[in-house]
N, CA and C atoms as a LAMMPS dump frame, in Angstrom:
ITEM: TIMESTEP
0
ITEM: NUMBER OF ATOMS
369
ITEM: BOX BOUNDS ff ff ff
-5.0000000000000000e+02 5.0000000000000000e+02
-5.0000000000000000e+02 5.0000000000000000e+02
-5.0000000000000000e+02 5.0000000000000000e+02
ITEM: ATOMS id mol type element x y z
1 1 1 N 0.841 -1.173 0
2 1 2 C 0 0 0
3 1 3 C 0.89 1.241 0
4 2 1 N 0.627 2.097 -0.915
5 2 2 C 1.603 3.185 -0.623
6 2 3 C 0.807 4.534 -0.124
7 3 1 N 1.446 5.021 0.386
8 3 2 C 0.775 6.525 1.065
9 3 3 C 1.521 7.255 0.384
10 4 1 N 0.177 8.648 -0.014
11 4 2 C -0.199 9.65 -0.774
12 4 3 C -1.006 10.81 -0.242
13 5 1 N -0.164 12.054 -0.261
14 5 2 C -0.879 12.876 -0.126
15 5 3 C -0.486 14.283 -0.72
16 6 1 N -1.056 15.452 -0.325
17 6 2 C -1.528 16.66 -0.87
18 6 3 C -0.476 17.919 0.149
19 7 1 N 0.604 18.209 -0.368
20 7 2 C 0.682 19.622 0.759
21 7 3 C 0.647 20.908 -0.448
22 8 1 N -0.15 22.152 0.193
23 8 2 C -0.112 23.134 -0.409
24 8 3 C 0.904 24.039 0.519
25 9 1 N 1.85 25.024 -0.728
26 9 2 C 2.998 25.339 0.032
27 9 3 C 2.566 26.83 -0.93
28 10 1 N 2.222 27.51 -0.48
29 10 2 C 2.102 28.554 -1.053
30 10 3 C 3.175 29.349 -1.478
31 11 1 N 3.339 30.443 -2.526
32 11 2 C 4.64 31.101 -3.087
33 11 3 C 5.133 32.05 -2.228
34 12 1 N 5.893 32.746 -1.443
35 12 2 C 5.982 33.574 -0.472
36 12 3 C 6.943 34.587 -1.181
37 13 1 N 7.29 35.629 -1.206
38 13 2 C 8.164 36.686 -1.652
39 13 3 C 9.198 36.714 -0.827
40 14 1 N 10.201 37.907 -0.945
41 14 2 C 11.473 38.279 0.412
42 14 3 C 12.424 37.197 0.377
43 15 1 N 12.99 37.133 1.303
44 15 2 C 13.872 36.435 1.692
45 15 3 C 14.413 36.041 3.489
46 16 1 N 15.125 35.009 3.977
47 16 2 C 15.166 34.85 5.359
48 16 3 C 15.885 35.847 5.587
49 17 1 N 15.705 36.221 7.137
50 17 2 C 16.678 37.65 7.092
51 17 3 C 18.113 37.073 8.189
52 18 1 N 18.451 38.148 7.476
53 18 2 C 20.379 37.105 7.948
54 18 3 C 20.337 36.831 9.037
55 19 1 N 20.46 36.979 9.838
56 19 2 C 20.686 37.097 11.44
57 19 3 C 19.776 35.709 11.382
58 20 1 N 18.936 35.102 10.808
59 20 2 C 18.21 33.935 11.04
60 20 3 C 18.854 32.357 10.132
61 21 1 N 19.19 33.077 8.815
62 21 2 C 19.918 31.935 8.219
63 21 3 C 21.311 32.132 8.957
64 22 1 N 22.103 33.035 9.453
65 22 2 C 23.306 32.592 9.911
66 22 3 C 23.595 32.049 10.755
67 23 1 N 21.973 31.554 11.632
68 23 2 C 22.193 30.817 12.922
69 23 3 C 21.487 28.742 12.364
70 24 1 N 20.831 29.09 11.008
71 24 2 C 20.925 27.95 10.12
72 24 3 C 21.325 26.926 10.307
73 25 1 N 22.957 27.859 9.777
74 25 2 C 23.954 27.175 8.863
75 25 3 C 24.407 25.98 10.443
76 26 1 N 25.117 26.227 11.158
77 26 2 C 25.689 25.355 11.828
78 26 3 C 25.141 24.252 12.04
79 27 1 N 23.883 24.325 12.883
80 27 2 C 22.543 23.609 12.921
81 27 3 C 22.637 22.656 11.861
82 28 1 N 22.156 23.124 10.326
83 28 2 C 21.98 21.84 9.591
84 28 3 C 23.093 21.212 9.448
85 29 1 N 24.583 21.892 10.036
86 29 2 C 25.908 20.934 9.597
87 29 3 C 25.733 19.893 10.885
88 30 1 N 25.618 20.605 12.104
89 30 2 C 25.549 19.209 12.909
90 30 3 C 24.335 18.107 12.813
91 31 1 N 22.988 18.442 12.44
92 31 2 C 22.232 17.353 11.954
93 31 3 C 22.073 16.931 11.085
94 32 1 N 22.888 16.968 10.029
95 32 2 C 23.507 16.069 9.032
96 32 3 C 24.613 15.526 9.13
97 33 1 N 25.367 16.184 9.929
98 33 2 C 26.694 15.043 10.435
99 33 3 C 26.048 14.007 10.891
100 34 1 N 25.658 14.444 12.165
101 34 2 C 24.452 13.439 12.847
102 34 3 C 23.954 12.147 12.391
103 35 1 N 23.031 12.519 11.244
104 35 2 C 22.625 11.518 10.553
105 35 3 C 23.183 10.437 9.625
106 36 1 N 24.452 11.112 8.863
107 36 2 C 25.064 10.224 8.314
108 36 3 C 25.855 9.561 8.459
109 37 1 N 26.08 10.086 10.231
110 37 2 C 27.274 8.703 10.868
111 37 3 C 26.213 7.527 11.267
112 38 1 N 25.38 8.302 11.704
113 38 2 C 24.388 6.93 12.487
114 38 3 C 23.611 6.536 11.918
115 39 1 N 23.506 6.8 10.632
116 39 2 C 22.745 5.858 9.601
117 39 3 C 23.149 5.887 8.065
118 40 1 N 24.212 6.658 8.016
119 40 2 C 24.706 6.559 6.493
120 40 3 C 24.19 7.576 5.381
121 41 1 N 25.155 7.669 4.333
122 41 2 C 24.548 8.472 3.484
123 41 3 C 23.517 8.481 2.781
124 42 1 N 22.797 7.241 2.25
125 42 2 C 21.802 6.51 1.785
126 42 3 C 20.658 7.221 2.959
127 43 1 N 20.517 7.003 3.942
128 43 2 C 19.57 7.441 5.041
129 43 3 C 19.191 8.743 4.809
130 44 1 N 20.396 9.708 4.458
131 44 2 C 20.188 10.937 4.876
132 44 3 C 19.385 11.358 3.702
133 45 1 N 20.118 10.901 2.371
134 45 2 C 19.446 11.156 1.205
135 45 3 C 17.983 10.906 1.086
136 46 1 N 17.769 9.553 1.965
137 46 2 C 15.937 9.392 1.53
138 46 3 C 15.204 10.241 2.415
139 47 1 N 16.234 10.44 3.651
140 47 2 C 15.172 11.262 4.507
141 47 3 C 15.288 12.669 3.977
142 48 1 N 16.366 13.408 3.528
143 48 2 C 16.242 15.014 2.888
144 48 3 C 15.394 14.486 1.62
145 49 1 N 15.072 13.725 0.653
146 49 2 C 14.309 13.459 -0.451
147 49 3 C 12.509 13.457 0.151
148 50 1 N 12.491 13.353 1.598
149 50 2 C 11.506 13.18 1.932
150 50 3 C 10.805 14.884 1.894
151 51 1 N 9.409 15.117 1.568
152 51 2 C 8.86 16.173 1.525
153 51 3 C 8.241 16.596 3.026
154 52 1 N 7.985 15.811 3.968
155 52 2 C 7.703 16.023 5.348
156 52 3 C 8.783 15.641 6.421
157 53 1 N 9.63 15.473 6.078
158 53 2 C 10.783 15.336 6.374
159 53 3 C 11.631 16.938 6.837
160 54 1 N 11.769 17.067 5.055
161 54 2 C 12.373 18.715 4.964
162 54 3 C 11.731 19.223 6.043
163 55 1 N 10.819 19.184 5.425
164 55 2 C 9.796 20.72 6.167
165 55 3 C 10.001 20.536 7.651
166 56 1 N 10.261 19.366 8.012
167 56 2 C 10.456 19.768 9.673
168 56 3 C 11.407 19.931 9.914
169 57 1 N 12.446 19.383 9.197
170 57 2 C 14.124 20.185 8.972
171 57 3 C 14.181 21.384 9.185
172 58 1 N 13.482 22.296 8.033
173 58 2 C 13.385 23.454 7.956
174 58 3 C 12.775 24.458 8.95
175 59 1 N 11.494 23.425 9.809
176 59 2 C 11.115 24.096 10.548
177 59 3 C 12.496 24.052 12.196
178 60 1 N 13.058 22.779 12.381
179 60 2 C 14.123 22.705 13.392
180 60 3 C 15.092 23.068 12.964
181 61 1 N 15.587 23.915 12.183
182 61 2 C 16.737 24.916 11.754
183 61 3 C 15.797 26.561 11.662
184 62 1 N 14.726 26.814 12.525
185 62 2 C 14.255 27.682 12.98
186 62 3 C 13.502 28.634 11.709
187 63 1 N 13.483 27.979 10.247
188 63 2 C 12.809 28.769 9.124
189 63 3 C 11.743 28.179 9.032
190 64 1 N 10.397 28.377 9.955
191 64 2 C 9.414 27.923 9.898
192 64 3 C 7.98 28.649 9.135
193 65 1 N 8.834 28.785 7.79
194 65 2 C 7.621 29.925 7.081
195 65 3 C 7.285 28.317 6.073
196 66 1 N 5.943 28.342 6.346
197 66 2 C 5.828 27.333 5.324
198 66 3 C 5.346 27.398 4.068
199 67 1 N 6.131 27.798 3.394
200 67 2 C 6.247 27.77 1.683
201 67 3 C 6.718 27.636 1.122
202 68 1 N 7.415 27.773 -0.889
203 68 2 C 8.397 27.541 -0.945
204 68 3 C 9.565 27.964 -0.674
205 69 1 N 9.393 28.891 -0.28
206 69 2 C 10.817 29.581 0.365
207 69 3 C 11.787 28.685 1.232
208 70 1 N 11.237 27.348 1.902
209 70 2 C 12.023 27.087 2.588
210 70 3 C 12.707 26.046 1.643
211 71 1 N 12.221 25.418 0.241
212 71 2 C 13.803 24.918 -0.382
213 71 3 C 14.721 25.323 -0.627
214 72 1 N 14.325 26.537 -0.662
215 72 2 C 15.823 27.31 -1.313
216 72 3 C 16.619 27.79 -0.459
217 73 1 N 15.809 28.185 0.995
218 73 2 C 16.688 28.265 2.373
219 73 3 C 17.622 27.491 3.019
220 74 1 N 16.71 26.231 2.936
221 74 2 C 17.358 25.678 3.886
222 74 3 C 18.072 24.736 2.678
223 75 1 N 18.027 24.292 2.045
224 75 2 C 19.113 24.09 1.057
225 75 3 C 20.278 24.55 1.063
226 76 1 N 20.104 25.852 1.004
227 76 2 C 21.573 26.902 1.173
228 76 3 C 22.096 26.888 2.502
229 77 1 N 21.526 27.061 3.562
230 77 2 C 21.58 26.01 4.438
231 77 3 C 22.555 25.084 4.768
232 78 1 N 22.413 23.992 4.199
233 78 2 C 22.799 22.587 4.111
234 78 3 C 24.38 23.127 2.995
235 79 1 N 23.892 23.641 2.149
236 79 2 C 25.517 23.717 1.521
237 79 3 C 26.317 24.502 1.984
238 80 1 N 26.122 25.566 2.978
239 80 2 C 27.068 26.093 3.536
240 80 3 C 27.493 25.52 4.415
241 81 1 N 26.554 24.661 5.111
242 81 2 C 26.714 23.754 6.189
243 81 3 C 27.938 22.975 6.096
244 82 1 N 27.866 22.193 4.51
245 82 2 C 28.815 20.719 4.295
246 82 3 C 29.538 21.064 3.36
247 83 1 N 29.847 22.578 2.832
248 83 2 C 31.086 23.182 2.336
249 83 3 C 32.379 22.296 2.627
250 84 1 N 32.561 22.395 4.144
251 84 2 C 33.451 22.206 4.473
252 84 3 C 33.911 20.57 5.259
253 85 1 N 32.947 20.243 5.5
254 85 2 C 32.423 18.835 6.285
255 85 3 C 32.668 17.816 5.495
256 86 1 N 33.604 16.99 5.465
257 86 2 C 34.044 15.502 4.864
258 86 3 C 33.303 13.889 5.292
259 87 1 N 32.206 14.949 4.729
260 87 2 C 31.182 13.15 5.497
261 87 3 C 30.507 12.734 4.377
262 88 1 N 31.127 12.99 2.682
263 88 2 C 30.211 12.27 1.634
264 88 3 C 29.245 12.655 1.293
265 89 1 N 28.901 13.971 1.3
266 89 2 C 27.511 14.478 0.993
267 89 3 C 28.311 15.898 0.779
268 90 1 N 27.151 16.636 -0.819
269 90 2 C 27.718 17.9 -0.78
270 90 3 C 25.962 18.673 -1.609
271 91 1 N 26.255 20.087 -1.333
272 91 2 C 24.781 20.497 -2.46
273 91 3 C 25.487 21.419 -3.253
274 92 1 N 25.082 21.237 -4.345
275 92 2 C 25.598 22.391 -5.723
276 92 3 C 24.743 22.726 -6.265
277 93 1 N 24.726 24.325 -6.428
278 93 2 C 23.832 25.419 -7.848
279 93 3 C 23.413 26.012 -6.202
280 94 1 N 21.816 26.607 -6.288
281 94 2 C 21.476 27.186 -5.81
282 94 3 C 20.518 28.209 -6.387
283 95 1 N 19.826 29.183 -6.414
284 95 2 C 18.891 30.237 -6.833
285 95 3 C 19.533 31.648 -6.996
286 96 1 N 19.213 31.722 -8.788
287 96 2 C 19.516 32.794 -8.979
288 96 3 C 20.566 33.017 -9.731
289 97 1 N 21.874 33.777 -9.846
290 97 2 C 23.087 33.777 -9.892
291 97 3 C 23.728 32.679 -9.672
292 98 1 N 23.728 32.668 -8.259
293 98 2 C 24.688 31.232 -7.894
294 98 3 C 24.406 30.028 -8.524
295 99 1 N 22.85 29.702 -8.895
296 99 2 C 22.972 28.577 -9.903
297 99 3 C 23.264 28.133 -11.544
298 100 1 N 23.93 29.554 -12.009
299 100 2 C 24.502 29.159 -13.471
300 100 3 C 26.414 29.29 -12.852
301 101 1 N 26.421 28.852 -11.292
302 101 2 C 28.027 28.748 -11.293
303 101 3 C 27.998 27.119 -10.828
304 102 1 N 26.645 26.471 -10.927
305 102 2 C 27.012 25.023 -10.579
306 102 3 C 27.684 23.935 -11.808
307 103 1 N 28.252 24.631 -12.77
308 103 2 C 29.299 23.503 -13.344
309 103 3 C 30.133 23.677 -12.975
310 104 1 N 31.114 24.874 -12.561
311 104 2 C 32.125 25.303 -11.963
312 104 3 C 32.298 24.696 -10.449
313 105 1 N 31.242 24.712 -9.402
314 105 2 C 30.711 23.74 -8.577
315 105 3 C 31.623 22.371 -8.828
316 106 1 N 30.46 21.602 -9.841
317 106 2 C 31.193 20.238 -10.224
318 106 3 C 32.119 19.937 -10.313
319 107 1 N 32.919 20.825 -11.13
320 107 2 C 33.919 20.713 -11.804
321 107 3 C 34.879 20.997 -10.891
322 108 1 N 34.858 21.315 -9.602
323 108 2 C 36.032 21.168 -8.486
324 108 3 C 36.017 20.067 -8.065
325 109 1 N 35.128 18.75 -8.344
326 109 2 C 35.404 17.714 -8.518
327 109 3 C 35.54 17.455 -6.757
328 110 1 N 34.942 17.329 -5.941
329 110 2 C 35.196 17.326 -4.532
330 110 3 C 35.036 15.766 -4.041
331 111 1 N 34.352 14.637 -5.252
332 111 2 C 34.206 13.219 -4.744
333 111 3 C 35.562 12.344 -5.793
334 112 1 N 36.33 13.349 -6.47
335 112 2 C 37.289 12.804 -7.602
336 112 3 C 36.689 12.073 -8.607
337 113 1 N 35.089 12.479 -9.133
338 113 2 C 34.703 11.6 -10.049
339 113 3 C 35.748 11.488 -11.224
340 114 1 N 35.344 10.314 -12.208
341 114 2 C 36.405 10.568 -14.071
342 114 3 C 35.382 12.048 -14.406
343 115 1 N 36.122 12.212 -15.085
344 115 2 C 35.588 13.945 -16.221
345 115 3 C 34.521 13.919 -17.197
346 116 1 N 34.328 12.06 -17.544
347 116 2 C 33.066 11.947 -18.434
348 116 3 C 31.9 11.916 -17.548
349 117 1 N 31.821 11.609 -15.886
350 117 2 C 31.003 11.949 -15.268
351 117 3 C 30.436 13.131 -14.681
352 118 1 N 31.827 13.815 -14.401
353 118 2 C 31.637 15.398 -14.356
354 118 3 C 30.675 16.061 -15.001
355 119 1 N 31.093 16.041 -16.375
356 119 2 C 30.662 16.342 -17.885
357 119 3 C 29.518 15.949 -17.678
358 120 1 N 28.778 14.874 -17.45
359 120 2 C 27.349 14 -18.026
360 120 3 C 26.842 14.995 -16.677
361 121 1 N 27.055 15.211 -15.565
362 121 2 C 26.399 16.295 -14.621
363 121 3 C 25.99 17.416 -14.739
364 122 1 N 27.524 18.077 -15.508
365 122 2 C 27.384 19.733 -15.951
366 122 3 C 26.239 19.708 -16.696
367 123 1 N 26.206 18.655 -17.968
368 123 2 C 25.355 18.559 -18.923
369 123 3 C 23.638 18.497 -18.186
C-alpha cells in the first residue's frame, strides 16, 4: 500500500533575514553530520528526499515559514553547512546567480569523479 498525499505550500516573496539563516547554517551541519554517521549516506538522502521530512528540517533549523521559500533556504543552508564537512555528501547550484556557477561547482570535482562523469552532470 503506498501513502499519498496533498501539501499546499504557497509562493511567499522576500527572503530569510540574515541574522536567522546565519544561525541555520551550523545547525543543519551538525544534523547532518548526525545523521550520516548513524545511519549513512543513503539514510540521509531518503530522509532530505523526503517532503515532510524537509519541512520539519526546515522548521528545526528555525525557518518555519511554510512555503516555498524554505527549499531554497534551507538548502543553502545545508551547503554552507557541508562546504566544508568531509562526510560524503555535498549540495551544488542554488537560486539565482549562484545557480549558473554550478558547473564550476562540479567541476572542483570534490568526490574525484572521471571527467566523463563530471561532464554528463554539468550537462
Amino acid at each position: 500500500m503506498q501513502k499519498t498525499a496533498c501539501v499546499n505550500l504557497p509562493l511567499h516573496s522576500g527572503r530569510a533575514p540574515y541574522w536567522l539563516f546565519k544561525r541555520m547554517i551550523p545547525l543543519a551541519g551538525l544534523i547532518s553530520e548526525a545523521i550520516v554517521l548513524e545511519y549513512g549516506k543513503k539514510e540521509f538522502l531518503k530522509r532530505i528526499s523526503n517532503p515532510y521530512f524537509f519541512q520539519a528540517l526546515s522548521c528545526v533549523l528555525g525557518f518555519d515559514w511554510h512555503s516555498s521559500g524554505t527549499t531554497t533556504t534551507t538548502c543553502g543552508a545545508l551547503k554552507m553547512a557541508l562546504r566544508d564537512k568531509d562526510i560524503g555528501v555535498k549540495f551544488f547550484g542554488g537560486k539565482g546567480g549562484t545557480s549558473r556557477k554550478t558547473p564550476i561547482e562540479l567541476r572542483e570535482n570534490p568526490f574525484n569523479l572521471k571527467d566523463e562523469k563530471i561532464e554528463k552532470l554539468v550537462y
